[in-house]
N, C-alpha and C positions, 0 to 999 in steps of 0.2 A: 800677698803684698803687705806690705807693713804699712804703719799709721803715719801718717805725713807723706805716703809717696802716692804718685796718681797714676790714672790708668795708661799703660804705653798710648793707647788707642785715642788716646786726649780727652776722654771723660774725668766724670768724677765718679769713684769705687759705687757708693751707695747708690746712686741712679740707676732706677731697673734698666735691662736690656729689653730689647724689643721680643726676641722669645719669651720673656719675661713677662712682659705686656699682654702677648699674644692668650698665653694660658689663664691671665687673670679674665678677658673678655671671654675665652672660650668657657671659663669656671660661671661667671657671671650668665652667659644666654644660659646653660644647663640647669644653674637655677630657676631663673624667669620660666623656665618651661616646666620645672617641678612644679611651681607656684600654681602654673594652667592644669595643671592635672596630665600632659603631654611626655611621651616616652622621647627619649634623645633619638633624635634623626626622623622623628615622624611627624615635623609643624605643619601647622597652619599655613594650606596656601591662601594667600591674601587676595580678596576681589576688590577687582575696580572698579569703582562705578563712574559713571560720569552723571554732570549734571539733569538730563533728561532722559538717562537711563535707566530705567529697573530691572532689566534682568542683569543675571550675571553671566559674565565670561569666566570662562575655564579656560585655565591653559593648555596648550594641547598636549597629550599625555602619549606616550610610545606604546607602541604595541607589545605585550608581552611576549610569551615565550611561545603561545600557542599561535596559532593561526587567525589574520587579522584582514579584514578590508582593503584596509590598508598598505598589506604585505605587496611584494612584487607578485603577480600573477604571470600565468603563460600564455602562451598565445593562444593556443587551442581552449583555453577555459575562458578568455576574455569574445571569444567569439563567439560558445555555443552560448555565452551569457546575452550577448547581442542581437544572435537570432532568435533567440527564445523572447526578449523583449520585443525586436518587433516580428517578429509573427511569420519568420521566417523561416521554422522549424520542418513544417511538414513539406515546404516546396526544397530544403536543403534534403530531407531524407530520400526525396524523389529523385534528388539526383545522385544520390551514393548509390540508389540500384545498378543504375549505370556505371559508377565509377567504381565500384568494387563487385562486379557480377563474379567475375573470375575467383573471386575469396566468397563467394556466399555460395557457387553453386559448386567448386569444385573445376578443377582446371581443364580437366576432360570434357566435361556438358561444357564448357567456356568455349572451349577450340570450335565445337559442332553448333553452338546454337547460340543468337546476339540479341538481347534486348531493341526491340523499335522505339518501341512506347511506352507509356505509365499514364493511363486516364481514370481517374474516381478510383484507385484501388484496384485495376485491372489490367496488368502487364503483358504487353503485346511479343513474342516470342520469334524470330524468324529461325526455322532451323536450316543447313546446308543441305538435308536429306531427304527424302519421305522417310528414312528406315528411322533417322534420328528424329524428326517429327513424330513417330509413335512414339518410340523410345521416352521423349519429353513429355508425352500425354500420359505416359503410364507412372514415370515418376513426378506429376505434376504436386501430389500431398508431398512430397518428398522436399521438392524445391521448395514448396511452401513456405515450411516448417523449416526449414535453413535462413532462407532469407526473412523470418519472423524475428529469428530465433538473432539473426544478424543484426535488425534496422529495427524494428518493434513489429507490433502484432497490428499495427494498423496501418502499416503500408503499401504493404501488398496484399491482395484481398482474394484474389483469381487470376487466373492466364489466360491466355487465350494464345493458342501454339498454330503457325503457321508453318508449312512446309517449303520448298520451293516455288518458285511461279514459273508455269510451262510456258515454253515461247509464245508468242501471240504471229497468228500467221495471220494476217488482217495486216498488209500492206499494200502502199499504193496509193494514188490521188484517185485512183477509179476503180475503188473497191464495189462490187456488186453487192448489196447488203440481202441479208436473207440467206441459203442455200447456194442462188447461185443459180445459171442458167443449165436445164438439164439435157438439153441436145445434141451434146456431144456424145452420149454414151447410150445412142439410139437403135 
């Protein structure tokens, strides 16, 4: 533009612009912060205090790149944090024997033999056989050692293996207790 004409825009030429502006503030903080001894883009967060306060507030800061408290957790991590807080750990492991026998002993010994019980560390055993009832007392170190090796070392401690239960021939309101009368086979 030449001398005597003015801005289309309805200024006047000399008058900065607001980018104009903007650079001179932005040149200005950069200095003030040479001034503090402060690298550009690393200031001073400011604290608040109030009047019957002394400690300070921090603003709350974002979690970085690693892993944080704060981060989204799962669900399986938020619970064994739960049970472990209240003390529900060793009665939750009591019950995984049960819920996963089939994965700790083997699907085979699963088919043939079921958990009853779990008292003090001493797992109650029902087998469908007598042959599998030995069978379970001979690989009884066996199972052990799977199911340690599965849940920890201090959950199950010992067995105790049960075979079938033979009928009970004891029926009747008028059962004869004892032997039994022997007159008949006189």
């Amino acid at each position: 533009m030449e001398s005597g004409e003015t801005d289309p825009h309805g200024g006047d030429p000399d008058r900065p612009r607001g980018s104009d502006i903007a650079r001179a503030a932005l040149e200005a903080a950069r200095a003030q912060q040479a001034e503090r001894g402060l690298t550009p883009g690393r200031a001073r967060r400011t604290v608040r205090r109030d009047a019957g306060e002394s400690t300070r507030r921090r603003r709350r800061r974002w979690s970085g790149p690693g892993s944080d408290d704060r981060d989204p957790q799962t669900l399986g991590r938020l619970a064994s944090r739960l049970s472990t807080q209240r003390g529900w750990a060793p009665r939750l492991a009591n019950g995984s024997v049960f819920g996963r026998w089939a994965e700790l002993v083997g699907q085979e010994v699963a088919e043939h033999a079921t958990p009853t019980a779990l008292r003090d560390g001493e797992l109650t055993v029902q087998a469908d056989s007598t042959a599998w009832a030995t069978q379970l007392r001979l690989l009884q170190r066996q199972l052990l050692g799977r199911i340690a090796a599965g849940l920890g070392p201090d959950v199950v401690t010992g067995m105790r293996i049960h075979g079938p239960t033979a009928p009970s021939w004891r029926r009747g309101p008028r059962h004869v207790s004892g032997r039994g009368p022997r007159d008949t086979y006189g």
